[in-house]
N, C-alpha and C positions, 0 to 999 in steps of 0.2 A: 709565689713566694712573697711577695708585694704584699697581696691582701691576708700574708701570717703575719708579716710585720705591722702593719695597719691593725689587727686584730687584739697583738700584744700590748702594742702601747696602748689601745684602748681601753684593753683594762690593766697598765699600771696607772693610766690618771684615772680610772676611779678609784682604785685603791686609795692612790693620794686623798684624793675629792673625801673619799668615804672617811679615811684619818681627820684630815680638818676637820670636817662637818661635826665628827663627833668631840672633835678639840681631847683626844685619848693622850694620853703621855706613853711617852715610851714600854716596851714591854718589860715586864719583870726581873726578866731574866737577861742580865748583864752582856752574859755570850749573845743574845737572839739580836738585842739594840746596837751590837758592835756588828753582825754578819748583815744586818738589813740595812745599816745606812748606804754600804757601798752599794747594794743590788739596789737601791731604790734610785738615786744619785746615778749610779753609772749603766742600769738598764743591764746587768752584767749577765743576766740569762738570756736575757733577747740575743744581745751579743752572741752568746757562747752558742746559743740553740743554732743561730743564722750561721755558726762558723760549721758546726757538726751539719745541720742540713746539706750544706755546702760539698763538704767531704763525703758525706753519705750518696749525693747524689753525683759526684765523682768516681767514688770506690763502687758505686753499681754499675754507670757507662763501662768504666775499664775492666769490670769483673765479665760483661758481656762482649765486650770486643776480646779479651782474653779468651774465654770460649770458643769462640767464634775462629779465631787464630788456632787453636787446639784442633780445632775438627778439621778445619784446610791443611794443617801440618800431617795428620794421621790421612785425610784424601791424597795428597803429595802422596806418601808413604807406600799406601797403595796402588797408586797408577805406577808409580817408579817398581812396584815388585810385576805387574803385571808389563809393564814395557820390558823388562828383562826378565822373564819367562818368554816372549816373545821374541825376544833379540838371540837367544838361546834358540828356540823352535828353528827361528831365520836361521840362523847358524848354521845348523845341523842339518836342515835340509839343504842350505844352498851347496853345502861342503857333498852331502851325497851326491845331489845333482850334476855337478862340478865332477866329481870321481866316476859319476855312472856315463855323461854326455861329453866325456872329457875332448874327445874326439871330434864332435860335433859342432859345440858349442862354440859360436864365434866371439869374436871380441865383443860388440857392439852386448851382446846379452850377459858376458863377465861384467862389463861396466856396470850393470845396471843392476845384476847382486849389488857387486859389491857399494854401490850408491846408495841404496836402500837398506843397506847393513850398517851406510856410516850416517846417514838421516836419522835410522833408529838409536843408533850410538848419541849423537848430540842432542836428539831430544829428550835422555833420559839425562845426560851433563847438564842439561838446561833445569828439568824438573828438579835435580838433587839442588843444584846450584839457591834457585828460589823455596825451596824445604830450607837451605840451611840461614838463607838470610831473615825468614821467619820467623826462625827457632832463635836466632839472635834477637829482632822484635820482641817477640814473647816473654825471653828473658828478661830483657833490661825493662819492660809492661807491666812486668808482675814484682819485680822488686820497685817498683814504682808503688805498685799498687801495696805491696805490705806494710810502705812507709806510711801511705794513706789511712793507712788500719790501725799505724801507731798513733798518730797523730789522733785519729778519731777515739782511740782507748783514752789516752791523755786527758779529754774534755768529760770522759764520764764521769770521774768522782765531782769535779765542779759543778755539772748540769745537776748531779744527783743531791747534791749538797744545797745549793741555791734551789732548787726544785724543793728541797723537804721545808726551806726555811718559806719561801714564799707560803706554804699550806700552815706551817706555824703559825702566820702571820695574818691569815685568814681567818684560821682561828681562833685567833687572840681577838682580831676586829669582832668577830661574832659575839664572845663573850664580855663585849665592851659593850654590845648595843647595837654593833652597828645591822641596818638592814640588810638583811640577805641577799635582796635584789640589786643592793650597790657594790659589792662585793663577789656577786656571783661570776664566775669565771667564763669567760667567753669560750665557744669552740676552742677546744686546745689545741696546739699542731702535733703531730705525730710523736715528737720525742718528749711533751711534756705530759703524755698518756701514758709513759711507760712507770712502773711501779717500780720499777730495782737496777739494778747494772745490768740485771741479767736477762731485762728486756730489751736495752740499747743494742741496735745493730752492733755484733760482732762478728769478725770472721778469721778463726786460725788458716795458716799457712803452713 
C-alpha cells in the first residue's frame, strides 16, 4: 500500500514539474480549472483511492470470514441432524432392550442407558447452543459488511469524476507541448484501471 502511495505522488509532482516547465495557463475550459485546482492542492484521488482500497480490502476479509461462518453454521446443522437421528436409534433401542430384559436387567446397566441418552441429549444442547450464537455473529458481520458496501458505492462517482478529470488534464498537457515521458502515468493501482462504475468493486446484498 506504501509503495501505491509513493507511486501516486510521484507522478502528481511530475504533473506539477511537467505544468511549470511548460509555464501552460490554465485549461480552457472554466468547469476543468475549477475541478482541478482542488485535486491537484488537496491530492483528493490519492485520498479517495487510499480510502476505497482501504474498504475494499476490508469488505473482502469480512466477505471471507462471512463464508467461512456460512459453511461451519450449515456443518453445525448437520451434525445436530445426525446426533438426533442417533439420539432417536438410542432411544428406541434402549426402550426395547429395557421392555425385552426387563427382568434381567440390573440397575447398574439402566444407569448407563440412561447416562448415555442424557450425554447425547447435551451434546446436541451444546451443538444447537453454538449454531445459534454464530448465526448471531453472522448477522450483526454481514450488516457490517453491507454498510461497507455503502460506504465503498459513495466514493465511486468521486473516484470516477477525479479519475476522468486527471485524463483531461493529461490531455490538455499533451496538447500544450508537454513531453510524453513527463506526463506518462506511472503503474496505476488497481482502481485507477478501471474504466467506468461498473468496473469498481461492487457487491449486492
Amino acid at each position: 500500500m506504501a509503495a501505491e502511495h509513493s507511486s501516486s505522488g510521484g507522478s502528481l509532482s511530475r504533473l506539477r514539474s511537467s505544468a511549470k516547465e511548460q509555464r501552460a495557463e490554465r485549461p480552457d475550459c472554466p468547469q476543468l480549472t475549477i475541478l482541478w485546482q482542488p485535486f491537484c492542492d488537496d491530492v483528493a484521488l490519492e485520498d479517495k483511492t487510499r480510502k476505497y482500497n482501504q474498504l475494499y480490502e476490508e469488505y473482502t476479509r469480512t466477505s471471507q470470514e462471512l463464508q467461512i461462518k456460512r459453511t461451519t453454521v450449515e456443518a453445525f446443522s448437520e451434525t445436530i441432524k445426525i446426533f438426533e437421528e442417533q439420539g432417536q436409534t438410542q432411544e428406541k433401542c434402549s426402550k426395547e432392550y429395557l421392555e425385552r430384559f426387563q427382568c434381567e436387567v440390573n440397575e447398574k446397566e439402566m444407569q448407563r442407558i440412561l447416562l448415555n441418552s442424557e450425554r447425547l441429549k447435551s451434546r446436541i444442547s451444546e451443538i444447537h447452543e453454538r449454531r445459534m450464537k454464530l448465526e448471531q455473529e453472522l448477522w450483526t458481520q454481514a450488516l457490517d459488511n453491507r454498510e461497507i458496501d455503502k460506504r465503498m458505492n459513495s466514493l465511486k462517482p468521486d473516484l470516477m469524476k477525479l479519475r476522468k478529470i486527471r485524463e483531461q488534464y493529461l490531455v490538455w498537457l499533451t496538447q500544450k507541448g508537454a513531453q510524453q515521458k513527463k506526463i506518462k502515468n506511472e503503474p496505476e493501482d488497481q482502481y485507477a484501471l478501471m474504466e467506468d462504475e461498473h468496473d469498481l468493486p461492487h457487491h449486492e446484498e
